[in-house]
C-alpha positions in Angstrom: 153.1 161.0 101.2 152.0 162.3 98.2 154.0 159.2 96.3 152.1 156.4 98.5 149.0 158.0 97.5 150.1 157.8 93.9 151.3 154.6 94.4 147.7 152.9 96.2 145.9 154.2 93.2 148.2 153.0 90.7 147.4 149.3 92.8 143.8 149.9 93.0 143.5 150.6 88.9 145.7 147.5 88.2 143.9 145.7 91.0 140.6 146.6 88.8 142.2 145.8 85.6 143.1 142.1 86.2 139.5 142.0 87.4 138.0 143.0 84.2 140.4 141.5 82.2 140.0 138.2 84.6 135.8 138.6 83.2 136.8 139.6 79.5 138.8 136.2 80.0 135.5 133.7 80.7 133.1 136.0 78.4 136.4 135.1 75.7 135.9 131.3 76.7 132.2 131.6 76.8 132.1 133.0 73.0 134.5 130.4 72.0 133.5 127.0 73.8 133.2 124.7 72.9 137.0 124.3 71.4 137.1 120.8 72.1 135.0 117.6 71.6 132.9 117.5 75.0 132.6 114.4 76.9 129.4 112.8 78.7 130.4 110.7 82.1 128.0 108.5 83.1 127.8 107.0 86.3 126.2 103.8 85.4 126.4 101.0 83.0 125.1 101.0 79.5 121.3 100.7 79.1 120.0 102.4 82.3 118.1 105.2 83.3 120.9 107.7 83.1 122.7 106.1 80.7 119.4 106.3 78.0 119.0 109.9 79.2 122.6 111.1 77.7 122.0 109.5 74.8 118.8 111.1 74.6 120.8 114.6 74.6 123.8 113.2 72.6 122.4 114.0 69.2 121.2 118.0 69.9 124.1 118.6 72.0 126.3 117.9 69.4 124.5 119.8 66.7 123.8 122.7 68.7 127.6 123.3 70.5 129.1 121.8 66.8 131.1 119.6 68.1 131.8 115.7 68.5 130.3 113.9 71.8 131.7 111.3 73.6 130.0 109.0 76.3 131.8 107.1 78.7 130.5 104.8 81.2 132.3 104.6 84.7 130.0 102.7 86.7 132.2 101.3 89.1 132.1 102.3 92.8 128.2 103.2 92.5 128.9 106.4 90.1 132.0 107.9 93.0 134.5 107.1 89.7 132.3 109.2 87.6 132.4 111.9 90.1 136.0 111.9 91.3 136.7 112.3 87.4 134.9 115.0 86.1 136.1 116.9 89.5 139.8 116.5 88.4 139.2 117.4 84.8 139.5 120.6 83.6 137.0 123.1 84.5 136.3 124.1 81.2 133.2 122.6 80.2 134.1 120.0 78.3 133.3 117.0 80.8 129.5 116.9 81.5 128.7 114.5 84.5 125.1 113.0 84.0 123.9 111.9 87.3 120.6 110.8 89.1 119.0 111.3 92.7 122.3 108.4 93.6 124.7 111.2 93.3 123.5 113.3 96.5 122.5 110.2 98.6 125.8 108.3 98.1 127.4 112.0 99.2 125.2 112.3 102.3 125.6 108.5 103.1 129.7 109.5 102.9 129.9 107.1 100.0 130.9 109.6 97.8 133.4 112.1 98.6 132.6 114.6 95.7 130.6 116.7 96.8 129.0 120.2 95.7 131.7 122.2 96.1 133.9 120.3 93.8 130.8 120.0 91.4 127.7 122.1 90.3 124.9 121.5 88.8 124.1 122.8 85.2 120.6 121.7 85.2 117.9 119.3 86.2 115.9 117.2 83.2 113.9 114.4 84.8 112.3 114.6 88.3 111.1 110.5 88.0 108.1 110.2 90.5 108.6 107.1 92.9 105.2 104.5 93.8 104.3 102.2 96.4 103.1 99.5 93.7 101.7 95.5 94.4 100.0 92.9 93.1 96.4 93.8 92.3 95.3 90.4 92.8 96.2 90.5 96.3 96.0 94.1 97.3 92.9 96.3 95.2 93.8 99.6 96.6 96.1 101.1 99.5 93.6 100.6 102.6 93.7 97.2 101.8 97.5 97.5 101.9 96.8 99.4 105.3 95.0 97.1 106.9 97.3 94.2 105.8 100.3 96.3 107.5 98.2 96.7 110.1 97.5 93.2 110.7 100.7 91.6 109.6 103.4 93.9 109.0 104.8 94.2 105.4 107.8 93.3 103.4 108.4 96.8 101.0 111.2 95.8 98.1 113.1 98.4 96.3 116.8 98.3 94.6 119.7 98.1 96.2 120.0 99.8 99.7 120.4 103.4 99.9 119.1 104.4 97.0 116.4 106.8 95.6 113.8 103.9 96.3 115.0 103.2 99.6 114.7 106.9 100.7 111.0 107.2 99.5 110.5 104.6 101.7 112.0 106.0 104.6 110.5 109.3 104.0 107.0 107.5 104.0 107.6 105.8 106.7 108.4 109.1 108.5 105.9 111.1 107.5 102.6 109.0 107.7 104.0 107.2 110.7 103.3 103.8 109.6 106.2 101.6 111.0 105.5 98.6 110.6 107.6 97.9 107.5 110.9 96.5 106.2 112.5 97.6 103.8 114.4 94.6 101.3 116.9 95.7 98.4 117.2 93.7 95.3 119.9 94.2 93.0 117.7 96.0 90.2 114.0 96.8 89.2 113.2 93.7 86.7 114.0 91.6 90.1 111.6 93.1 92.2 108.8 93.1 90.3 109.3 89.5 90.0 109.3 89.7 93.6 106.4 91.1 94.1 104.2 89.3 91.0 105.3 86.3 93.0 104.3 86.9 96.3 107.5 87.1 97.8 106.9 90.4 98.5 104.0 92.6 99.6 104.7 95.7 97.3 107.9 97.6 96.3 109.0 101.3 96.3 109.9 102.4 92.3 109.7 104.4 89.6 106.6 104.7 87.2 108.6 105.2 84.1 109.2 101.3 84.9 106.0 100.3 86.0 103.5 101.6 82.9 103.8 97.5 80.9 102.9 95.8 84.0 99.7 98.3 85.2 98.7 97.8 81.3 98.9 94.3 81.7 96.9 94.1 85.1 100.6 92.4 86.6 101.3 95.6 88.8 99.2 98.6 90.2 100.6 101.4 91.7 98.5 102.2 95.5 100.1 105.4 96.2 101.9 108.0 94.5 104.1 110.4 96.1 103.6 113.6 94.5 101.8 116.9 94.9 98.4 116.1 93.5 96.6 113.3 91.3 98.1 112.5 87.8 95.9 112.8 84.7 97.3 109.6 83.4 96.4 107.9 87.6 93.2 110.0 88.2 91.8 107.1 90.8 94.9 106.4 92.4 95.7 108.6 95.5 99.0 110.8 96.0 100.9 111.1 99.4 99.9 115.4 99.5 97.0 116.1 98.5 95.1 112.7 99.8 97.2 112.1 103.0 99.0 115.7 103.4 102.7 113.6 103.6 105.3 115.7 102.5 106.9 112.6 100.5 107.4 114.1 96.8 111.1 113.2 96.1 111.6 110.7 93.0 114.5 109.7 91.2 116.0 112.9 89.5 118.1 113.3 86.9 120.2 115.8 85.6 124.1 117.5 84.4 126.9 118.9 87.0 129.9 120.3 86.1 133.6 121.1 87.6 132.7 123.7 90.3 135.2 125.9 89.1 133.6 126.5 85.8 133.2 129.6 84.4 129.8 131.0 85.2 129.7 131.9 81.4 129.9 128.5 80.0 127.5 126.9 82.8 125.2 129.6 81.1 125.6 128.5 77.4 125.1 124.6 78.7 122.3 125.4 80.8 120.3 127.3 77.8 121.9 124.5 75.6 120.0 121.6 77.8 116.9 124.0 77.7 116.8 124.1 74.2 116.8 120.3 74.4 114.6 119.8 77.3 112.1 121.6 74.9 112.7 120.0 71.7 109.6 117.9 70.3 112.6 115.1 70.1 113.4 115.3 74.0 109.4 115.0 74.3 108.9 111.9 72.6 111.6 110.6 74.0 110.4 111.2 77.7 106.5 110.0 76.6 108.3 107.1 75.2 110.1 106.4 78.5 106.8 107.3 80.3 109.0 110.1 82.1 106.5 113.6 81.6 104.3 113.0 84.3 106.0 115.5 86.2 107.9 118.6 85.0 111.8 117.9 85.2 113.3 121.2 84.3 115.2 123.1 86.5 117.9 125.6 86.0 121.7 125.8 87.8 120.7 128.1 90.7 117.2 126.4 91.5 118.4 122.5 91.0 121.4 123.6 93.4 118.8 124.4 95.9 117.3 121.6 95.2 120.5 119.4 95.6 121.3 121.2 99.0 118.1 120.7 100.2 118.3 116.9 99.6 121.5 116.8 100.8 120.2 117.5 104.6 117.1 115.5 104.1 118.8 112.3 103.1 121.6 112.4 105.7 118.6 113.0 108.6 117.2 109.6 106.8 120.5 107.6 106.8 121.8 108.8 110.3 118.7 107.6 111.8 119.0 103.9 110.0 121.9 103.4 112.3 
């Protein structure tokens, strides 16, 4: 008896040992990543939104972790390549995914099969804030859209179908009950707006970041916002919360995921890393440049994979109901 007992506390104390030396083992690869050159996967082609955004970390990254950055476009299959890929890397840190608000609908829609627990987020660093936006010339302000829709019905363009734009459309359409809509997807932004400027469509669902030119020019004017409250740089133009009380806030976000299986350690150092950037006066002119900081972007691991999750059940209540 007295030899089992001996013999379950000899387990327990090894048991405890691999533990600790388990943790010693990621604080090791914590203190000593990065060992490698780190590569940025980007789930879209050169030139885009996410695409400009690791390019806009490239440079600080680099310096920072002191070591060489790589960026590799894998647009193919609407970001799912991107995905599958970093998932079957190594989960050591060394292959950052850089993703947008495409990421989590294409996994509710079952486009994507990679989902969050093959991949977790290191951060959020842009929360882009989506617009209902026309033609001044033929609508001056959203009752006058209102009473067109009313009247007539309305064609709402956006890019491509199930994307960010399309599901601040649907969320809209949900929350302030106005139905008498159709949504039509064009194949990117620069399309639409022509769309739209020609009168081939009544308004659109986008970004601002891509809108800013056009309201300087008098071309476009965004009639509704969908954030919390009023922007400084929109004071006159009226927001889906605190004007209508329509919980329609999400945009097109953008941030960094990693292997799931990463050590909590090194998805620590990158997190504070991405801070550090997200902070920089460099990452600030580069956002005011890209008309990007009218809303805050930042969020840390745990909060953005709230976020994520959150999303995740919102979008797939959208989509299921499209069919």
């Amino acid at each position: 008896m007295k030899k089992l007992i001996l013999l379950s506390i000899l387990l327990c104390g090894l048991l405890v040992v691999t533990a600790c030396g388990s943790n010693d083992g990621d604080e090791a690869a914590a203190d000593n990543y990065p060992e490698q050159n780190i590569e940025l996967i980007v789930g879209a082609g050169p030139g885009g939104g996410i695409d400009n955004f690791a390019r806009a970390t490239e440079s600080q990254l680099s310096d920072i972790l002191g070591t060489n950055i790589q960026i590799t476009n894998l647009e193919q299959a609407s970001g799912a390549v991107a995905n599958q890929t970093t998932a079957n890397n190594p989960a050591d840190g060394h292959t950052l995914n850089y993703i947008s608000s495409t990421y989590i609908i294409s996994n509710a829609s079952g486009q994507n099969e990679t989902g969050l627990d093959q991949l977790t987020p290191v951060a959020r660093m842009q929360s882009d804030i989506l617009a209902l936006i026309v033609n001044p010339d033929k609508f001056a302000d959203f009752d006058e859209f209102l009473e067109h829709v009313e009247q007539n019905g309305a064609s709402v363009g956006g890019t491509h179908a199930l994307s960010p734009d399309e599901m601040g459309f649907l969320e809209l359409v949900n929350e302030s009950g106005i139905d008498n809509m159709n949504y039509v997807p064009y194949d990117g932004t620069g399309q639409v707006q022509a769309a739209v400027m020609g009168d081939n469509l009544d308004a659109y669902v986008g970004v601002l970041s891509a809108v800013q030119e056009y309201a300087d020019s008098g071309d476009l004017e965004p009639i509704l916002i969908f954030t919390e409250e009023r922007l400084e740089e929109f004071p006159d133009t009226p927001v889906t919360v605190e004007d209508y009380g329509w919980d329609v806030t999400n945009g097109n976000e953008r941030g960094v995921l990693v292997h799931a299986d990463t050590p909590p350690e090194i998805i620590e150092k990158l997190e504070s890393t991405l801070k550090e950037i997200f902070d920089s006066e460099e990452y600030k002119d580069y956002e005011e440049a890209s008309n990007l900081q009218y809303r805050d972007g930042w969020m840390g691991s745990e909060e953005y994979l709230e976020k994520l999750e959150a999303d995740y059940e919102n979008y797939q209540e959208l989509i299921t109901n499209l069919k």
